[in-house]
TORKE-856137 format. One record per atom (N, C-alpha, C): residue number from 1; residue in one letter; x, y, z; atom name. Coordinates in steps of 0.02 Angstrom, whole numbers, plus 50000, padded with zeros to 5 digits. Atoms other than C-alpha are relative to their C-alpha. Example, Ala and Ser with C-alpha at 12.3 -4.5 7.8 and 13.67 -1.06 7.14 Angstrom:
BEGIN
(1,A,(50045,49941,50000),N),
(1,A,(50615,49775,50390),CA),
(1,A,(50045,50060,50000),C),
(2,S,(49958,49941,49997),N),
(2,S,(50684,49947,50357),CA),
(2,S,(49961,50055,50037),C),
This chain:
BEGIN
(1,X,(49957,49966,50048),N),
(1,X,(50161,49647,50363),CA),
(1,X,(50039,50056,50034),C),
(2,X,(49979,49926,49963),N),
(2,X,(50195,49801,50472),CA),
(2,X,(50076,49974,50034),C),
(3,X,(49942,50006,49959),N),
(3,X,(50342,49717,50579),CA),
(3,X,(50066,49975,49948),C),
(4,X,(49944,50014,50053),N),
(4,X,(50414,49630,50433),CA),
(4,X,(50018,50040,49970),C),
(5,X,(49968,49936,50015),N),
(5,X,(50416,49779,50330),CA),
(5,X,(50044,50056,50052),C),
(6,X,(49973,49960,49932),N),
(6,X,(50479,49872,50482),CA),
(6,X,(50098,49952,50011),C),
(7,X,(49928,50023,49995),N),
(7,X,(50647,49761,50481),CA),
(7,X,(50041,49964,49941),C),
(8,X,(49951,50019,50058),N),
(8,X,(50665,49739,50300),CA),
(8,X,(50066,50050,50007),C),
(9,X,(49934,49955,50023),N),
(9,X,(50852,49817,50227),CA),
(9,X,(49954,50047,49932),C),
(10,X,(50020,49956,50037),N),
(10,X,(50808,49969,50114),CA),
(10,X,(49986,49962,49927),C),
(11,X,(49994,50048,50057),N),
(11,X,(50859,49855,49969),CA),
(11,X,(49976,49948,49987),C),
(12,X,(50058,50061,50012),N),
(12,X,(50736,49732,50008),CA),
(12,X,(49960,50038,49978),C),
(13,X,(50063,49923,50019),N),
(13,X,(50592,49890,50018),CA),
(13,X,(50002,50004,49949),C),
(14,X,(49974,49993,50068),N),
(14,X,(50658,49919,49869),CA),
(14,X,(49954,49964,49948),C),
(15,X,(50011,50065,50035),N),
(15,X,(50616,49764,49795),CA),
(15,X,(49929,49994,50000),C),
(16,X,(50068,49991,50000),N),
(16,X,(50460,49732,49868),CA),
(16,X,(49957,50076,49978),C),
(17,X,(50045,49947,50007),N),
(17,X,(50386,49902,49817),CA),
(17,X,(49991,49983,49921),C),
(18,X,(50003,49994,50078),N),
(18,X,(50455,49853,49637),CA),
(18,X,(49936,49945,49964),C),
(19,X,(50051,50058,49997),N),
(19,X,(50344,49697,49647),CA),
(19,X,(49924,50001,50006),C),
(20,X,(50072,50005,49989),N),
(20,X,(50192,49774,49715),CA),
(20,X,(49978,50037,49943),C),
(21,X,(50014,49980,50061),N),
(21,X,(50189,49879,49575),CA),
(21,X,(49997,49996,49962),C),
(22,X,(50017,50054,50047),N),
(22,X,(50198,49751,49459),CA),
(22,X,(49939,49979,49995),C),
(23,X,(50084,50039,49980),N),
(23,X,(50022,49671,49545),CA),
(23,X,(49970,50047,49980),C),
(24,X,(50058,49920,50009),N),
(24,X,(49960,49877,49534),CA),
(24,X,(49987,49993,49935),C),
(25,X,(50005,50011,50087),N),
(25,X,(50003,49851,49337),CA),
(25,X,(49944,49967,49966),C),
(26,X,(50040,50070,50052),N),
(26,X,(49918,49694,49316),CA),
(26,X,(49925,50006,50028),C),
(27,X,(50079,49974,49966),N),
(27,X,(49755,49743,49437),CA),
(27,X,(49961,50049,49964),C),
(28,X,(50023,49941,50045),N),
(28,X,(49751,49909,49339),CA),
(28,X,(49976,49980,49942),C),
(29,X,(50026,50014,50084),N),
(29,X,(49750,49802,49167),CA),
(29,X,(49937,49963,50004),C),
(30,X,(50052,50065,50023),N),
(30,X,(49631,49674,49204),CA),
(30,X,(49924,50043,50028),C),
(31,X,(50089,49956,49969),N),
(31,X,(49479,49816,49286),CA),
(31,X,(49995,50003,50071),C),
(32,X,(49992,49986,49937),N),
(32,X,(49537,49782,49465),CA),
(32,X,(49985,50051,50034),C),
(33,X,(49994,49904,49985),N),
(33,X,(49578,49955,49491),CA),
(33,X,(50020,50028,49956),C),
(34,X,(50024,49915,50069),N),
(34,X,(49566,50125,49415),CA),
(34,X,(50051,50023,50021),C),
(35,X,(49954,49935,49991),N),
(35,X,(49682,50260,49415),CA),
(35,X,(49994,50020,50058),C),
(36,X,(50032,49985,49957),N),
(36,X,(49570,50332,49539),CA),
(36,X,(50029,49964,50062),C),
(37,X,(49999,50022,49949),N),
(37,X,(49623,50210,49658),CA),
(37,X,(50059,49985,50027),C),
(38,X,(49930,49982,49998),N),
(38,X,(49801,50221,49633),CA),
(38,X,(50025,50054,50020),C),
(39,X,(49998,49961,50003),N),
(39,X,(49784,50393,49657),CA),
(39,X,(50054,50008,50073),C),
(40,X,(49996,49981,49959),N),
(40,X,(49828,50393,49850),CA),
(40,X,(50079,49982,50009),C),
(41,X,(49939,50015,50010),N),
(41,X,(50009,50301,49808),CA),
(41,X,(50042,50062,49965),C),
(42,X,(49961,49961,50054),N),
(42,X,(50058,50416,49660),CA),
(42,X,(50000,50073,50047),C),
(43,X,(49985,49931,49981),N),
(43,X,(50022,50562,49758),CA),
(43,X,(50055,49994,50075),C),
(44,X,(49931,50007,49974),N),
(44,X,(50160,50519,49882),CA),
(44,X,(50059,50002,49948),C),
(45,X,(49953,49966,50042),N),
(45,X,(50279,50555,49735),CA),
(45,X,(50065,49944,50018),C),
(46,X,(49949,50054,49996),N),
(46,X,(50390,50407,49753),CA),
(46,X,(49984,49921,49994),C),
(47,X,(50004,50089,50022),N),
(47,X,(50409,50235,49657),CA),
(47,X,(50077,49965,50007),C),
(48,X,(49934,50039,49985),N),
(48,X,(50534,50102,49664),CA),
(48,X,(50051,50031,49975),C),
(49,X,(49939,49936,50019),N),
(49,X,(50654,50193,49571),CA),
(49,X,(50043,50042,50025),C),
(50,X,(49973,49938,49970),N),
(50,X,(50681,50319,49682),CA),
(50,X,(50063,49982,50046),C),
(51,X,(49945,50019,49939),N),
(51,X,(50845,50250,49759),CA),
(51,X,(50032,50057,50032),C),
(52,X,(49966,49956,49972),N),
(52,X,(50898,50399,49822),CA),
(52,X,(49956,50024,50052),C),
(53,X,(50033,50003,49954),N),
(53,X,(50750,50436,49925),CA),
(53,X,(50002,49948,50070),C),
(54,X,(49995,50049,49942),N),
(54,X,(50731,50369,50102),CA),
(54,X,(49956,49950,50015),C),
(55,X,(50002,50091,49972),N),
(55,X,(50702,50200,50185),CA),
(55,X,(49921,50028,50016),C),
(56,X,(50078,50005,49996),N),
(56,X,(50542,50270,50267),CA),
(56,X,(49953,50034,49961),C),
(57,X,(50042,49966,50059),N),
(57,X,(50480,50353,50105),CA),
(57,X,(49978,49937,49958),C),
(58,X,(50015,50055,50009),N),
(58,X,(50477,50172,50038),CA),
(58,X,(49956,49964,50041),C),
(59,X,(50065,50030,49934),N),
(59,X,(50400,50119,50198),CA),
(59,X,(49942,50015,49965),C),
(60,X,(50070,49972,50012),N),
(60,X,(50261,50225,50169),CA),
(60,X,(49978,49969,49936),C),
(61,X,(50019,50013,50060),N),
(61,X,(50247,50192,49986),CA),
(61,X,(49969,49931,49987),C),
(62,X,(50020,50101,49991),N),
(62,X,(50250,49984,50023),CA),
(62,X,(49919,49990,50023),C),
(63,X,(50058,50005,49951),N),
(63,X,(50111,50023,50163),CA),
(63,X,(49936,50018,49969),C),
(64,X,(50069,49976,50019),N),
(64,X,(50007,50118,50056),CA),
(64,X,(49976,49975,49937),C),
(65,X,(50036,50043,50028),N),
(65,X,(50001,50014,49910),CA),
(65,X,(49967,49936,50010),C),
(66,X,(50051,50073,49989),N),
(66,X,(49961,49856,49973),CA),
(66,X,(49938,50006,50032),C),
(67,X,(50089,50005,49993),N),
(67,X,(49820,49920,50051),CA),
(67,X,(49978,50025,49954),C),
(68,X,(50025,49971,50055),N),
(68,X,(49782,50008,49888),CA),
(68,X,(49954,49935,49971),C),
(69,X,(50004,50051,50053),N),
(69,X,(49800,49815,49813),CA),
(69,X,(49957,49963,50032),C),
(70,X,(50071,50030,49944),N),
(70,X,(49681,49743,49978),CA),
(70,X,(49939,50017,49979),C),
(71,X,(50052,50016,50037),N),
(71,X,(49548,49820,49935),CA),
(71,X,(49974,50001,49940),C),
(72,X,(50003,50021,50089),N),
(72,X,(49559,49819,49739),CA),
(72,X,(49981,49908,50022),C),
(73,X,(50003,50063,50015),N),
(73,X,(49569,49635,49780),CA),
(73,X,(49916,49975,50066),C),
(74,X,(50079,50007,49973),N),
(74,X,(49412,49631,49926),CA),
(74,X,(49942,50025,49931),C),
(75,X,(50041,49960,50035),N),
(75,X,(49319,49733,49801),CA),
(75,X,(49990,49961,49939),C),
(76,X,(49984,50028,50036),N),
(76,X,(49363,49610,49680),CA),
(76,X,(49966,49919,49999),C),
(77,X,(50029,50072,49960),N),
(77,X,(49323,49449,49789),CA),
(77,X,(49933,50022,50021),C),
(78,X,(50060,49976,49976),N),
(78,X,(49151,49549,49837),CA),
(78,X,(49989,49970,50088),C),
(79,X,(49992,50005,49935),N),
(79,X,(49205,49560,50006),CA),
(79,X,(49994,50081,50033),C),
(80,X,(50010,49930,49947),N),
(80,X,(49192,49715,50159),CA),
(80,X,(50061,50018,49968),C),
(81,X,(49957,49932,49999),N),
(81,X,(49335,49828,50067),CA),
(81,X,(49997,50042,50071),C),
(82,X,(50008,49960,49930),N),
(82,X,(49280,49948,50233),CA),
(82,X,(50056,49962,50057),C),
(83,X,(49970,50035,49942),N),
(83,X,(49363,49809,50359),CA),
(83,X,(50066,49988,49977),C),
(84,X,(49926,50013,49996),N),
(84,X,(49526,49803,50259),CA),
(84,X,(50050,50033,50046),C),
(85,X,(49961,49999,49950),N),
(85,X,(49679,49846,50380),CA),
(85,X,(50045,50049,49977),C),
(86,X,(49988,49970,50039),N),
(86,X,(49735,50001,50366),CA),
(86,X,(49988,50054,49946),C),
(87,X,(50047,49949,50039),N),
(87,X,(49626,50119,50261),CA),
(87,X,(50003,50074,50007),C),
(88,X,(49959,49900,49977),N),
(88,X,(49670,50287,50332),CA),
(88,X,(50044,50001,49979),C),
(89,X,(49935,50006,50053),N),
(89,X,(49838,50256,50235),CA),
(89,X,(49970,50048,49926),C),
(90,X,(50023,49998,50081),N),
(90,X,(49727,50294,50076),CA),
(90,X,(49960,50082,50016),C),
(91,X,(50029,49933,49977),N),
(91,X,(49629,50456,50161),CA),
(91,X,(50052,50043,50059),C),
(92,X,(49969,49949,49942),N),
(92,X,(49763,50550,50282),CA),
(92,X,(49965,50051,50017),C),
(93,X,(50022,49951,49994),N),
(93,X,(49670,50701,50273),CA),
(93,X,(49914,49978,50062),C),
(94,X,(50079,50017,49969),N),
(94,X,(49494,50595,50353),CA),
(94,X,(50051,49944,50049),C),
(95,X,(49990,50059,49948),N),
(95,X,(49610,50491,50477),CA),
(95,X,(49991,50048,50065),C),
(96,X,(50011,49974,49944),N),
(96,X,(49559,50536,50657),CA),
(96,X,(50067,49941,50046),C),
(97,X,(49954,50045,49958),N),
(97,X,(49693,50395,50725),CA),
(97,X,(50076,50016,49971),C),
(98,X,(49935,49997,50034),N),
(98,X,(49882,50420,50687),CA),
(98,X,(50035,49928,49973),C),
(99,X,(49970,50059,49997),N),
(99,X,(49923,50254,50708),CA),
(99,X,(50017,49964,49931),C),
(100,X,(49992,50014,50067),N),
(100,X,(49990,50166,50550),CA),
(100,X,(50017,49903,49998),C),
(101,X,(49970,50071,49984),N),
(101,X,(50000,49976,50627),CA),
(101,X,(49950,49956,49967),C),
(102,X,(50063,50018,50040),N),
(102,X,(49898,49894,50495),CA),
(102,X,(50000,49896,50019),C),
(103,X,(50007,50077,49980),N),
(103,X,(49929,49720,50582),CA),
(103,X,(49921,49984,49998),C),
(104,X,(50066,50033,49992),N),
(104,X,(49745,49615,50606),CA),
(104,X,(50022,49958,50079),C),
(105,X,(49995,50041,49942),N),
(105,X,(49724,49549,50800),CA),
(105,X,(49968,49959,49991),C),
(106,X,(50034,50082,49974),N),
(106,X,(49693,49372,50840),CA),
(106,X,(49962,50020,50035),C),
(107,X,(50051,50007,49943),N),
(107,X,(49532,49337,50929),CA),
(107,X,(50012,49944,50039),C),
């Protein structure tokens, strides 16, 4: 996801953010996820809407819900949530790595 998002047009970002937040909607209704777990999106202060905001304020926003919606959905499938890709997105304050390349390497 990281490279593709990385060479969408703003107006795709756009799009896709409007979309993931659709899934956040429907995860939120059905017991998926809580508020609580949305929390780490909303407090970046920018939803699809925000067309006037910048390209990598969407970045971020894309990056940090779908891992929001990863492990709502491990957590969901009763899978390792912990090993989703990406997770320091959701704690900045407890990341010891900067790195934000939430790709998965081939073995």
């Amino acid at each position: 996801m990281s490279t593709y998002v990385q060479s969408m047009k703003k107006n795709e970002l756009i799009h896709v953010h409007s979309l993931l937040v659709e899934i956040a909607t429907d995860y939120r209704n059905r017991g998926v996820l809580t508020s609580a777990d949305l929390e780490p999106y909303h407090q970046l202060g920018i939803g699809p809407m925000a067309l006037r905001d910048c390209r990598a304020d969407h970045e971020r926003a894309v990056r940090t819900l779908t891992t929001v919606l990863a492990v709502g959905a491990a957590r969901d499938l009763d899978r390792d949530a912990e090993s989703v890709p990406g997770r320091q997105l959701l704690h900045p304050d407890e990341a010891t790595d900067t790195d934000t390349d939430q790709r998965v390497t081939s073995h």
